[in-house]
N, C-alpha and C positions, 0 to 999 in steps of 0.2 A: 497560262491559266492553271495547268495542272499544279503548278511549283505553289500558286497562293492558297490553293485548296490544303495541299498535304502542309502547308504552315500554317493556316488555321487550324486541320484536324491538330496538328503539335501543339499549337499555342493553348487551345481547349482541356486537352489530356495535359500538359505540363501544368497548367494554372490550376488544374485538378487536384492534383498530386502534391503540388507546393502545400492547397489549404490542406489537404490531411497532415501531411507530416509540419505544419505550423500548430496544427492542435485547433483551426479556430473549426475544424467539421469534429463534430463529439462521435469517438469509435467506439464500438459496442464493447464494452465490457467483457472480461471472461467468465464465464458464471462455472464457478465451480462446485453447484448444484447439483449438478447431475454426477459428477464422478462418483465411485461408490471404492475405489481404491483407498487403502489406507494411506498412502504419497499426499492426499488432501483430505483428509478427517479433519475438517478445522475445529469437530467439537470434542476430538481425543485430548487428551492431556498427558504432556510426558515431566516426572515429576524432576525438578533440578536434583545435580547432584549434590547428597549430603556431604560430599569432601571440600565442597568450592563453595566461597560467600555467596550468599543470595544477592541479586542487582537489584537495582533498585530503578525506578521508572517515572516518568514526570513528564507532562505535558506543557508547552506552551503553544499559541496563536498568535504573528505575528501578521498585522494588517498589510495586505499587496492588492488595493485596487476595492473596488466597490463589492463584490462578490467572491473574492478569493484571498484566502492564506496563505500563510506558512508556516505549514507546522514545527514544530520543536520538538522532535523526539529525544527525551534526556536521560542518558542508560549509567549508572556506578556500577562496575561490575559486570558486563554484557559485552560479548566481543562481536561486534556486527564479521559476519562471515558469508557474503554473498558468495563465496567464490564456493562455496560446498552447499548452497543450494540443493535437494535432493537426494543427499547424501544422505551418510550415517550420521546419527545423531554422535554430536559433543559438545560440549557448554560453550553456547553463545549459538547466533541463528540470524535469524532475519524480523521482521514485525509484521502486520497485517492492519491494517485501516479497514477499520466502521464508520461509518456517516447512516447516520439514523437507526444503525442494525444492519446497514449494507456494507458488503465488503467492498469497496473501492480500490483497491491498492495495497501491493508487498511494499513495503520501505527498508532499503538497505543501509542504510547509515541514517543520521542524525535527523538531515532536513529534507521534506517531502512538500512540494508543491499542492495545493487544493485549489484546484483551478474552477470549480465551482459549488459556492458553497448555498446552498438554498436561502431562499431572501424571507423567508418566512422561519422564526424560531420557536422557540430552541432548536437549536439542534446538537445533537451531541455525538461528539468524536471520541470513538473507541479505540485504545490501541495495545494489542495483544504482542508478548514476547515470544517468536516460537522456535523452535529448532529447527535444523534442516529440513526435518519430514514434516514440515507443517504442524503438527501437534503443539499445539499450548506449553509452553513452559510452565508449570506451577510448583508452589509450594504450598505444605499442607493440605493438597486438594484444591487448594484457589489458585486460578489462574494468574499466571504473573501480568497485569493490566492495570493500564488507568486510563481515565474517563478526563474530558473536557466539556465545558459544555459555553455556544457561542449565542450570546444572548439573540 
């Protein structure tokens, strides 16, 4: 008897633990609201450098199922560099995803899953270039960004 109990308590916590890491239980977010470290300033701007072309940035949405995308992040000139995450700043970085004004998601190369997109629109997908240290990429003072918006 004791053998069927501890395989149920296992069966319960393993079938637990599958639906998290399958994605279909929704995990909280990391709100990086409260930091007050410049490591997460996501409304500083570090300006690109004048010696290196400016990249250029493009958005597509590509239909996956009734509620969810995929995004199209399109960089000329941008050298995705996950692997220096929090490092020192040097030309090229990582992106940041908005849905609605909210930041949802760091995207490290081109294509980024949206696993749920609100059924009510517009809604509009923001998506920011930024450096290592999180700070906006810009030129001239504007942020290196572009917008989509999903009827």
């Amino acid at each position: 008897m004791r053998a069927l109990v501890l395989f149920i308590i296992g069966l319960a916590f393993g079938s637990a633990f599958g639906i998290l890491i399958s994605g279909h239980v929704a995990m909280p977010a990391h709100d990086h609201a409260g930091h007050s470290d410049a490591m997460h300033d996501h409304d500083a701007l570090t300006a690109w450098p004048a010696d290196t072309p400016s990249p250029h940035l493009m958005l597509k949405l590509h239909p996956d199922g009734p509620t969810s995308r995929n995004l199209q992040i399109i960089t000329h000139g941008f050298t995705w560099t996950p692997e220096e995450v929090n490092g020192p700043i040097t030309p090229g970085g990582h992106a940041h995803v908005y849905v609605n004004g909210e930041k949802i998601s760091r995207a490290y190369g081109e294509w980024l899953h949206l696993a749920q997109i609100p059924e009510q629109g517009p809604i509009t997908i923001r998506v920011t270039l930024n450096a290592n240290d999180h700070t906006g990429w810009s030129i001239d003072g504007q942020p290196l960004a572009a917008e989509i918006t999903v009827p």
